[in-house]
C-alpha positions as CSV (number, residue, x, y, z in Angstrom):
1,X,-27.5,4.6,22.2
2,X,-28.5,3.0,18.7
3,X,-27.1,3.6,16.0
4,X,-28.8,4.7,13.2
5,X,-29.1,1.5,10.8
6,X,-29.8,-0.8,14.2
7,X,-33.0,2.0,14.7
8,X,-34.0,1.5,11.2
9,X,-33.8,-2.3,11.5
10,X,-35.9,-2.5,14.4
11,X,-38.0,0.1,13.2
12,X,-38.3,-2.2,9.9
13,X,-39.4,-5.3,12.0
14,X,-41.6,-3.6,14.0
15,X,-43.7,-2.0,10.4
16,X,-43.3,-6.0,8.7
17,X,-44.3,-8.0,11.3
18,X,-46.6,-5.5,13.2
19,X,-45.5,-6.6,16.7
20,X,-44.7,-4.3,19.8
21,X,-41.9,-1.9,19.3
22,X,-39.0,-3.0,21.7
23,X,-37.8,-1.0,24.6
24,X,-34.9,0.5,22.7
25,X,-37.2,2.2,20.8
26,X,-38.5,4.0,23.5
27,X,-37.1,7.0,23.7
28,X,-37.7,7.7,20.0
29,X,-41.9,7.3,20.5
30,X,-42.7,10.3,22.7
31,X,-46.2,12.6,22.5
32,X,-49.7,11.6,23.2
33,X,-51.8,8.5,24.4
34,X,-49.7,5.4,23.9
35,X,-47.4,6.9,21.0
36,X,-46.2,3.1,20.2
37,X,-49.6,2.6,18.9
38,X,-48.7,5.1,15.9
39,X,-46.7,2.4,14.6
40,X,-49.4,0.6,14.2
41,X,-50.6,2.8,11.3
42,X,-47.3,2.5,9.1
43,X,-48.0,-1.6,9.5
44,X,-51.0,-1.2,8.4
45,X,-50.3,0.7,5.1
46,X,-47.3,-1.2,4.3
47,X,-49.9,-4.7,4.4
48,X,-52.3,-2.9,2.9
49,X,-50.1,-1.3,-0.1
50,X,-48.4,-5.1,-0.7
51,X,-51.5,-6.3,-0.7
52,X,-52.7,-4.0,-3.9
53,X,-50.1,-4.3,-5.4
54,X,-50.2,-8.0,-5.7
55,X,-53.8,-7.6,-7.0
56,X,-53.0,-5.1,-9.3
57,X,-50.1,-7.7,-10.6
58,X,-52.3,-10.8,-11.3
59,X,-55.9,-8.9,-12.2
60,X,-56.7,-12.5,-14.7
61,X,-56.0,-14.8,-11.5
62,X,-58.6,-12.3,-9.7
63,X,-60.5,-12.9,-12.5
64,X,-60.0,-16.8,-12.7
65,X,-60.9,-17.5,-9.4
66,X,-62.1,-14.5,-7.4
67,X,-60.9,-11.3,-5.3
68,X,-61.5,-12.8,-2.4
69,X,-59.5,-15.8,-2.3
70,X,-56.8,-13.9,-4.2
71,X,-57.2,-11.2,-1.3
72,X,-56.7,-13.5,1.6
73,X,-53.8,-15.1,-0.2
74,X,-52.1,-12.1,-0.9
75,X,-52.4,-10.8,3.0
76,X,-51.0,-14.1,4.1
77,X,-48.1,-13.6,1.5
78,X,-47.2,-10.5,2.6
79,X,-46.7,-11.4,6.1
80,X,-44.9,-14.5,5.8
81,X,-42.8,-13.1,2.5
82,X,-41.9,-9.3,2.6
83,X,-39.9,-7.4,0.0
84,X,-36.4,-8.2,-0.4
85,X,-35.5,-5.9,-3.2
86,X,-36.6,-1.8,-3.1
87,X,-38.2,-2.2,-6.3
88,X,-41.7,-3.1,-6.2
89,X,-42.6,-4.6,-9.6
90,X,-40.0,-7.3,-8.5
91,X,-42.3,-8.4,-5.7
92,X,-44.5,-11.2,-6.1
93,X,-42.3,-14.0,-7.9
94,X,-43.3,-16.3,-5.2
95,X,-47.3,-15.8,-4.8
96,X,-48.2,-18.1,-8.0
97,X,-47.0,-21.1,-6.4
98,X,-48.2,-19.8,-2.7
99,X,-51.5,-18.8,-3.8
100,X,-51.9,-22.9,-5.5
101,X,-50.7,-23.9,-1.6
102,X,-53.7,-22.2,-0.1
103,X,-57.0,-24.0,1.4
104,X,-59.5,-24.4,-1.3
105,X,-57.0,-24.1,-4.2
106,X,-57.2,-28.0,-5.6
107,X,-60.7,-27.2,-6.7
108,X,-58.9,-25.5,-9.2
109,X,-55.7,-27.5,-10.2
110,X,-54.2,-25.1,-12.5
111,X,-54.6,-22.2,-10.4
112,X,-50.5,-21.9,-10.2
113,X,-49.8,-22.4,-13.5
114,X,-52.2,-19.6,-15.1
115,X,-50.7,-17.2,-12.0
116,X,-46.9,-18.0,-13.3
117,X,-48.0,-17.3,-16.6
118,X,-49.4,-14.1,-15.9
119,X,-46.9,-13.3,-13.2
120,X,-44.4,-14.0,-17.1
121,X,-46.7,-11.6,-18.9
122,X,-46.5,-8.7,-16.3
123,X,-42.5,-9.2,-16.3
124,X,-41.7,-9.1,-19.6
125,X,-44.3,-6.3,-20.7
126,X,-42.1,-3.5,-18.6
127,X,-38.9,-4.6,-20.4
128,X,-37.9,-2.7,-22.8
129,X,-36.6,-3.4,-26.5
130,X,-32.9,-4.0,-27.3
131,X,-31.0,-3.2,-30.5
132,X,-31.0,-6.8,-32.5
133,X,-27.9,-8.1,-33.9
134,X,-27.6,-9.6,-37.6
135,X,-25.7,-12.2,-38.8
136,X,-22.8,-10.7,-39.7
137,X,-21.7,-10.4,-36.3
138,X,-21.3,-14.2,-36.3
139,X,-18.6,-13.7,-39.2
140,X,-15.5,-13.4,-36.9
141,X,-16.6,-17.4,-35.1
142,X,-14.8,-20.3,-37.4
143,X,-17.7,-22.7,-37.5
144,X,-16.0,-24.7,-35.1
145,X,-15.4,-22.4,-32.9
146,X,-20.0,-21.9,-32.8
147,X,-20.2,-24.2,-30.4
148,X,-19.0,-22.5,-27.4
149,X,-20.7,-19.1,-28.2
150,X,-23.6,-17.8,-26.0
151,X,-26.1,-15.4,-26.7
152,X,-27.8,-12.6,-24.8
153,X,-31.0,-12.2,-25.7
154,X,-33.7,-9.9,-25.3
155,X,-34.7,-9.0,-21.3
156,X,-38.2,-9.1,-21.9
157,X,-38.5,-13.0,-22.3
158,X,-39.8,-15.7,-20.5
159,X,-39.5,-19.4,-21.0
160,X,-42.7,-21.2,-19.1
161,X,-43.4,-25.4,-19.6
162,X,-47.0,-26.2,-18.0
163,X,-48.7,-29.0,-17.6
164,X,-52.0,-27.3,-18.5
165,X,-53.0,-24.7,-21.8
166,X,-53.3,-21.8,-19.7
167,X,-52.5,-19.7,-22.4
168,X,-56.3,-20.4,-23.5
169,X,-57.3,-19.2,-20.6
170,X,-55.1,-16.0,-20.6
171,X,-56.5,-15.3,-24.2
172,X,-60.0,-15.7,-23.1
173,X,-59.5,-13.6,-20.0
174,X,-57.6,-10.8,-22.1
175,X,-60.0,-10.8,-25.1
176,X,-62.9,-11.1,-22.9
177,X,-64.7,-13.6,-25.0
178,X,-65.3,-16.3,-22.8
179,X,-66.9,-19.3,-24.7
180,X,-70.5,-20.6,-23.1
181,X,-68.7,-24.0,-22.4
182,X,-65.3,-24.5,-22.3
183,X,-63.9,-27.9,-22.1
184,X,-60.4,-27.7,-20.1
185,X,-58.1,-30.8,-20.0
186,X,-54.7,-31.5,-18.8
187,X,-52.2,-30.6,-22.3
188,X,-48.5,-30.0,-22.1
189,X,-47.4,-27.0,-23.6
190,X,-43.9,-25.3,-24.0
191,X,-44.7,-21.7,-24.1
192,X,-42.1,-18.4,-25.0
193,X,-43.6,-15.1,-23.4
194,X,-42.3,-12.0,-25.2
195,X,-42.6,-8.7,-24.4
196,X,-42.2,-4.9,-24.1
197,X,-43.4,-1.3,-23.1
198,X,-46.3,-2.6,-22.4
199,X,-46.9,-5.5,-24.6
200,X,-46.6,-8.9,-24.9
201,X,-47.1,-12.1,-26.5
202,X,-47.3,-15.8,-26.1
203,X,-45.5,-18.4,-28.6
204,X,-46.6,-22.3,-28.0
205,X,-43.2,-24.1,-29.0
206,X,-42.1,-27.8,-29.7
207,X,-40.5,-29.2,-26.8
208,X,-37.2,-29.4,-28.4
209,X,-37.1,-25.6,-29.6
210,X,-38.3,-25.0,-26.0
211,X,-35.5,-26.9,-24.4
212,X,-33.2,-25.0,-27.1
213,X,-34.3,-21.5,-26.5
214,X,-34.7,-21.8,-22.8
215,X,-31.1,-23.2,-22.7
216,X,-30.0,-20.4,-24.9
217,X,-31.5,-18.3,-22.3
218,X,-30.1,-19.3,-19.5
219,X,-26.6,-18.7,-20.8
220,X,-25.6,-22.2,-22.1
221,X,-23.2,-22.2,-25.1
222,X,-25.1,-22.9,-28.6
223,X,-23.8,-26.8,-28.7
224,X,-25.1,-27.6,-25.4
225,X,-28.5,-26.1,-26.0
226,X,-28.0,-28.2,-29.4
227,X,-27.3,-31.0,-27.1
228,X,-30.5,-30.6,-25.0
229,X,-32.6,-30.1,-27.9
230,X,-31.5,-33.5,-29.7
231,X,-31.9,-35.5,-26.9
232,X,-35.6,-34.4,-27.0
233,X,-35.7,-35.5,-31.1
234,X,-33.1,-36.4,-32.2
235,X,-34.3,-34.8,-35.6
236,X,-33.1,-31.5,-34.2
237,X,-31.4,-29.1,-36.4
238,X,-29.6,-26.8,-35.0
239,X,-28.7,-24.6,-37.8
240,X,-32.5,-24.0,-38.2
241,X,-33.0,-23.2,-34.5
242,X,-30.3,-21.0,-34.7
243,X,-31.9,-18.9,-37.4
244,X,-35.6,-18.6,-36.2
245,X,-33.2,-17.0,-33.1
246,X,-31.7,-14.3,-35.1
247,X,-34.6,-13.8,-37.8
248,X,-37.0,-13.2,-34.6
249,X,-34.6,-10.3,-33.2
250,X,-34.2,-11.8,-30.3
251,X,-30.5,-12.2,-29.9
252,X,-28.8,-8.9,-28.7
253,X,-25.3,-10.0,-27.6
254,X,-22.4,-12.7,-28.4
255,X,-20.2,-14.0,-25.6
256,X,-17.6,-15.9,-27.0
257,X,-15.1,-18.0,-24.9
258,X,-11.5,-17.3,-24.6
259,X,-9.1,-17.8,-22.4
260,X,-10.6,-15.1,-19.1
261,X,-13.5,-17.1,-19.6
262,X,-15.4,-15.4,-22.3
263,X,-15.7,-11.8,-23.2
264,X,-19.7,-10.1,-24.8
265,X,-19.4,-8.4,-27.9
């Protein structure tokens, strides 16, 4: 006899993949014509409910290129990629750079790039705000000592480098003032997504404060994001950087290292 987690695993595959329920199930599908086929109706609304959700999660890449193809993308998605985390507003990372795989997306070469943005956008608008830290709390460090501090910063931030300015694009879309002719050329930009409860908003940055703040992000002591930053231009300054951090609110945490390996204060 199953168990009860080995029924809900096959009962899982059968509803993902929408193939026939094994034999082991058997005994559990009793009553009426064919009462396998009733599976068929949970497969359905969990494609069908991914599906939406998806759409609902990049409405300006609907807009960009139509519901259609974002449709069909989003079915194939789902199938090949289901959930593997309960909470649904996590789904989805992937799609941006499986929806620029799909047939018929080179017509529109930054197709990916605008989706990650927006895929950004919708991540760090259901964050919510964190109590800032001042300065002061930085009084403790010996200036040597700076170095090896890392910062936590605020959840609701995204650092995105693209090869095109689809944060033109996301304005246009948002604002709904879409020019009569838009020239659209290949531009580099280094962009800082911020957000919360709802809102958000884009900051272009140099490349080196990008390299700085994305380093910071990612947990890297304040000298090697310094590090990173100078070896972009080498006119750097750190101290500066550093400041824009704290002045903008977006640090919320010190870990400093010690001896266990660092402790957050």
């Amino acid at each position: 006899m199953l168990s009860l987690a080995e029924t809900q695993n096959l009962m899982r595959d059968v509803v993902v993949a929408g193939d026939s329920p094994p034999a082991a199930l058997g005994v559990l599908l009793d009553g009426g014509h064919k009462p396998e086929r009733r599976l068929d109706i949970h497969h359905r609304n969990y494609e069908a409910s991914l599906t939406r959700a998806l759409l609902e999660k990049f409405p300006g890449t609907v807009w960009l290129v139509g519901s259609e193809f974002v449709r069909a993308g989003a079915g194939l998605f789902v199938r090949q990629f289901p959930p593997e985390a309960p909470c649904i507003a996590e789904y989805g990372s992937g799609f941006p750079q499986f929806l620029a795989l799909m047939p018929g997306a080179l017509r529109v070469p930054y197709l990916g790039e605008f989706s990650q943005l927006e895929w950004y956008v919708g991540y760090v608008s259901i964050a919510t705000s964190e109590p800032r830290i001042d300065a002061g709390a930085f009084q403790v460090f010996d200036p040597d000592r700076m170095a090896g501090v890392s910062l936590c910063l605020q959840s609701g931030l995204g650092y995105f480098r693209s090869a095109w300015p689809v944060d033109r694009l996301l304005d246009i879309y948002v604002r709904q003032n879409a020019p009569d002719y838009l020239e659209f050329e290949p531009e580099t930009v280094w962009l800082e997504i911020r957000g919360a409860r709802g809102d958000f908003r884009i900051n272009r940055l140099t490349e080196a404060d990008f390299a700085f703040r994305r380093s910071v992000w990612e947990g890297e002591p304040l000298g090697a994001a310094a590090a990173s930053a100078r070896g972009l231009d080498p006119g750097f300054e750190p101290d500066a950087a550093f400041a824009a951090l704290m002045n903008d609110g977006l640090v919320t945490g010190i870990i400093s290292p010690d001896e266990t390996g660092g402790s957050e204060t």
